[in-house]
C-alpha positions in Angstrom: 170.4 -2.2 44.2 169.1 -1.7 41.0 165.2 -0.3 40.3 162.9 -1.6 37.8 161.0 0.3 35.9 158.0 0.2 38.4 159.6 0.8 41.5 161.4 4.1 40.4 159.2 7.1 41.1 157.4 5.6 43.5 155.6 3.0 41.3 153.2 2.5 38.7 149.7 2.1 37.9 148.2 1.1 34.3 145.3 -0.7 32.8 145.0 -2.6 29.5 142.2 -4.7 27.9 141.7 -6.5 24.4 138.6 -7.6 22.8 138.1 -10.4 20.4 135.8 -12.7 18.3 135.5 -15.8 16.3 132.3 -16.3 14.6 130.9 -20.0 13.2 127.3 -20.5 11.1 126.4 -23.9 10.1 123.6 -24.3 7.3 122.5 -28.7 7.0 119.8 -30.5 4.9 119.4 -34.2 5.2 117.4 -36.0 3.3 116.7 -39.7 2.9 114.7 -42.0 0.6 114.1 -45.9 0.1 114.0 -47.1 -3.3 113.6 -50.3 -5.6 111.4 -52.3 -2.8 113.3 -51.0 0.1 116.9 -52.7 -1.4 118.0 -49.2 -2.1 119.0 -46.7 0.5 119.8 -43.2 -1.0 120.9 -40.3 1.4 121.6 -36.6 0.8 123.2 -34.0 2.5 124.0 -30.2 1.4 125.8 -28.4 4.2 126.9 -24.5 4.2 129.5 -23.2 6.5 130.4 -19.6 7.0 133.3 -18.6 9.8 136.2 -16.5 10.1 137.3 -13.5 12.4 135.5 -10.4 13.9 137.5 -7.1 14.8 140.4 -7.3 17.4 140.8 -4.6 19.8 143.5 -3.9 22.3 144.3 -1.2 24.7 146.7 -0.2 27.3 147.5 2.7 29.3 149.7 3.5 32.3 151.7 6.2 34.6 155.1 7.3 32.6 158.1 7.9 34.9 156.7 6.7 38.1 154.1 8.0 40.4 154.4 11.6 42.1 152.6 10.9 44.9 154.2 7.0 46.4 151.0 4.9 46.4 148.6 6.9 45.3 147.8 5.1 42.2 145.7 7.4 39.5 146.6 8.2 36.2 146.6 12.0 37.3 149.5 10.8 39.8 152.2 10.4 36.8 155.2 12.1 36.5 155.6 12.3 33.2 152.8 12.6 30.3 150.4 9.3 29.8 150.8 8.2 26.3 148.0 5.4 25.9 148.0 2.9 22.9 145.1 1.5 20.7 145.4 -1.4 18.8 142.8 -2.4 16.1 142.7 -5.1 13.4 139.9 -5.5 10.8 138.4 -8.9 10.3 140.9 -10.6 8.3 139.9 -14.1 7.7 136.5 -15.1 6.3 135.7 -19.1 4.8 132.9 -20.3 3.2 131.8 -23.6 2.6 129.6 -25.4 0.6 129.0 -29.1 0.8 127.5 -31.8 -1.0 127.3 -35.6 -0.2 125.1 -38.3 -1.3 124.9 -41.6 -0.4 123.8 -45.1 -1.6 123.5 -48.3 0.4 122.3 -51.5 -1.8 120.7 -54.2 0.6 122.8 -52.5 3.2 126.0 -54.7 1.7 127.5 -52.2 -1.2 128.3 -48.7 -0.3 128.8 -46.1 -2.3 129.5 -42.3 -1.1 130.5 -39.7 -3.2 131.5 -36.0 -1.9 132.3 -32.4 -2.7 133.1 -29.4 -0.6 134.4 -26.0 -2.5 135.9 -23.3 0.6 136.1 -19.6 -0.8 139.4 -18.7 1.9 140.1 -15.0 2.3 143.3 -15.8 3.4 144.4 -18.0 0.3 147.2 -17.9 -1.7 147.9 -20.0 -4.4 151.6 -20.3 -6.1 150.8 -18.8 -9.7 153.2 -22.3 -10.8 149.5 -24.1 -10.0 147.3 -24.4 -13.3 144.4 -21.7 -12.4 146.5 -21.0 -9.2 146.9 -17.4 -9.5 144.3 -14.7 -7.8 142.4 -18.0 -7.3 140.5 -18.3 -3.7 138.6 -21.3 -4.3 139.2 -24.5 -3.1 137.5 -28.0 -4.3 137.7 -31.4 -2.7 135.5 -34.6 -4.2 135.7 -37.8 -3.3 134.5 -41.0 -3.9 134.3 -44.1 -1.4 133.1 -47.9 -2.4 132.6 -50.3 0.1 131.7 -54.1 0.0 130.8 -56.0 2.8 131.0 -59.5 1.3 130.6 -61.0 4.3 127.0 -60.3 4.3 126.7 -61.1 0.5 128.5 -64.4 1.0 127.1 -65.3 4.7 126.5 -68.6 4.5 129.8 -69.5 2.0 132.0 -68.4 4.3 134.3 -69.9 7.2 133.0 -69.6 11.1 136.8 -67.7 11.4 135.6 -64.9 9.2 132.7 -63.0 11.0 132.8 -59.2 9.3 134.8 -58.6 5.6 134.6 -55.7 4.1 136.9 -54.3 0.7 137.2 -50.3 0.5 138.5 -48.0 -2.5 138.9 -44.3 -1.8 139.8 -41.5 -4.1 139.9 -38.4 -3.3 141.7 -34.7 -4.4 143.9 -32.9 -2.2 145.2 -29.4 -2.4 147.3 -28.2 -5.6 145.0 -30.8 -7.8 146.6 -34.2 -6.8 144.5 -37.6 -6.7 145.0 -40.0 -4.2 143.6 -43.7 -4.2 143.7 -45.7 -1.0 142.2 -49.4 -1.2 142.0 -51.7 2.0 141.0 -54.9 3.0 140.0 -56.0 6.0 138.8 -58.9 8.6 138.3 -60.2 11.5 136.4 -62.6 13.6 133.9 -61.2 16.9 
């Protein structure tokens, strides 16, 4: 019968750990106001984000050869010389964030919503092939969103078999610079 490596000797003893950390801060301002006799509902937001990685630590030690002494576990107890290993990576990932979006509701009908959020990545790396790409760690995404609920504009002019409408146009920018436009319809009837 063949031994494995911590029966031979008489056994083993060893002790490891690691240590680790994440670490979040969120940063928000709201602010609202009513304008033009109340028709007008404006909303702002500015939000700050800060997270990434702390140190990570890892450790391990144990008896080398087997123990001299069978079941008498202590590091003194090993055969052959302890070599005990350290492990240790600096932070290595750090966003921020910074966030803008502002809001308008008219007679709470037409929406309108327009955002931006730049991230500074540590970790970024952008293809030099991208215009501004190279040594670039800056990311920016704006949007824009309009909504029309013309159900509530057009209340009374409209069929008993429509009971919410709305009409939606999106644009927003992706990674790498690209635009996207996304418009939907939708009904239905409570």
């Amino acid at each position: 019968m063949e031994e494995g490596p911590y029966l031979s000797g008489g056994g083993y003893y060893g002790i490891s750990g690691s240590r680790s950390g994440n670490y979040n801060f969120l940063f928000l301002i709201d602010m609202s106001k009513k304008l033009m006799k109340d028709n007008l509902d404006v909303n702002f937001k500015i939000v700050n984000e800060i997270y990434g990685t702390s140190k990570n630590e890892s450790w391990n030690k144990g008896t080398n050869g087997g123990l001299i002494v069978p079941g008498l576990f202590a590091f003194a107890n090993s055969i052959n010389t302890i070599y005990p290993t350290v492990n240790y990576t600096k932070p290595n990932n750090k966003v921020i964030g910074l966030s803008g979006i502002l809001n308008f509701a008219w007679k709470n009908q037409l929406f309108l919503e327009l955002t931006g959020r730049n991230d500074w990545v540590s970790t970024l790396l952008y293809q030099t092939w991208i215009k501004g790409g190279a040594n670039n760690w800056s990311v920016f995404y704006p949007s824009a969103n309009l909504s029309w609920v013309f159900t509530d504009t057009y209340r009374d002019a409209l069929p008993d078999l429509i009971s919410f409408g709305e009409i939606t146009c999106l644009c927003f920018s992706c990674w790498y610079g690209y635009w996207v436009i996304w418009n939907k319809l939708r009904c239905w009837r409570f």
